[in-house]
N, C-alpha and C positions, 0 to 999 in steps of 0.2 A: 504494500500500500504506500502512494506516495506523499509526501505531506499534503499535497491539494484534496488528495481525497479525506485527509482527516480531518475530523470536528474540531474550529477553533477553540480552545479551550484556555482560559486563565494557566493553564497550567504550563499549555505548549508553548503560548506568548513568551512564558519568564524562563523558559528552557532555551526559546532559540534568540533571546534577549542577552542572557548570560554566555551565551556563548560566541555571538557578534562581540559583547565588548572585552570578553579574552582574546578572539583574534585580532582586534583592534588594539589591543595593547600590550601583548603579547611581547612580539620582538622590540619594541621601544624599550620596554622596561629592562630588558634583558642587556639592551645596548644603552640604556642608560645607566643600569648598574655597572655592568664592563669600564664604559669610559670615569666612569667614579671611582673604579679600582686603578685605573693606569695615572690617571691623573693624583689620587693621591699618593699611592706608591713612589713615582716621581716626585713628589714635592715632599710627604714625609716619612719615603723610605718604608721597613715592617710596618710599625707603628699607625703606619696609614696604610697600608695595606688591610693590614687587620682588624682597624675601623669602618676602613669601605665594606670590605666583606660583611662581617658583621652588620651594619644599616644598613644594605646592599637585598642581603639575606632577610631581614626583618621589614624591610618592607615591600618587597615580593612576597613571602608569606602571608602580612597582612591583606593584600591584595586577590592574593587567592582564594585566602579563606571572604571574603566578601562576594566573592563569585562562587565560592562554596554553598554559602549561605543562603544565596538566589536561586540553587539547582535545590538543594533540601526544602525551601520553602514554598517551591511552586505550588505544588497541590492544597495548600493553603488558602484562605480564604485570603482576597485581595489586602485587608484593612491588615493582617496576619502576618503581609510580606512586607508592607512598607514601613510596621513596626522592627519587623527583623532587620529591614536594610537600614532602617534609622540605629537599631543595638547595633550592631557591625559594623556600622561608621563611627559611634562614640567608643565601641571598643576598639578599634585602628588604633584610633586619635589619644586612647589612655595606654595602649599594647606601646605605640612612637614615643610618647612623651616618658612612660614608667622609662623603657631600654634609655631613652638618653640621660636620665636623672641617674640611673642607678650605674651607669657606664662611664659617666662624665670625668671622673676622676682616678679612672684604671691605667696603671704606668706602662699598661703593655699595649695600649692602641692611641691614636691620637682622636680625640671627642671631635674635633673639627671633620676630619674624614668624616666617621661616622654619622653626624648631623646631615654633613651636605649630601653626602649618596643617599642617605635615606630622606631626606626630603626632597629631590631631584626625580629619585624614583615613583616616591608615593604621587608627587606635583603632575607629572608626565604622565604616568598608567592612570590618574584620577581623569586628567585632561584624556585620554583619549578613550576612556571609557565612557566620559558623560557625554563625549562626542560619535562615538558608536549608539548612545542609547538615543541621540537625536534622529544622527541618519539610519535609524533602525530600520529595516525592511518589517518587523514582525508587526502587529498588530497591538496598536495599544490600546484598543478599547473592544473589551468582546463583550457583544448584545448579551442582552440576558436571554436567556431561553424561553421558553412559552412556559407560561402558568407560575413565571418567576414574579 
């Protein structure tokens, strides 16, 4: 069966939603974390190497898990999912902030790496996500069925 023949449903919208804006942001973030590793590694050696990585890593994670979140809560009722996708951006946003507070002063990374790869990354895959969910092809508003 090919998707034209299946019944639009709440469910399929946030399925082929979630997955435009992983392809949409996909290789950015991958190649924004990359160049956050050469550039700080360059400028400050391990120590920023192991920063990038490290914020690099944590906000690709966070990132995923937001699109995780979109694939688990489709079958949900709609009011369901935009509560979860509201928890999963305040969790990001506390998951970013805890990692730099509690990293900021470790002598084995340099805290600057680590800030700017991860807020480069989270900035960029946020950006090309909210921009995949504009030029969506999927359908953002599904009728209600009869007898709804």
């Amino acid at each position: 069966m090919s998707d034209a023949d299946k019944a639009v449903t709440h469910e399929l919208t946030v399925q082929r939603l979630a997955g435009e804006m992983f392809r949409a942001a996909a290789w950015a973030a991958l190649g924004t974390f990359v160049l956050g590793v050469v550039v700080s590694t360059v400028i400050w050696g391990t120590a920023g190497l192991i920063g990038s990585l490290i914020g690099g890593a944590i906000a690709i994670a966070s990132s995923l898990a937001t699109l995780l979140l979109m694939r688990k809560t489709a079958a949900l009722d709609p009011m369901f999912v935009m509560v979860a996708a509201l928890g999963g951006f305040m969790g990001k946003l506390i998951v970013l902030l805890l990692a730099v507070i509690l990293l900021r002063n470790q002598p084995w990374l340099e805290p600057k790496a680590l800030g700017i790869t991860l807020v480069a990354t989270v900035l960029v895959t946020s950006f090309l996500e909210a921009r995949a969910s504009k030029r969506s092809r999927s359908q953002m508003v599904v009728p209600a069925s009869e007898g709804a």
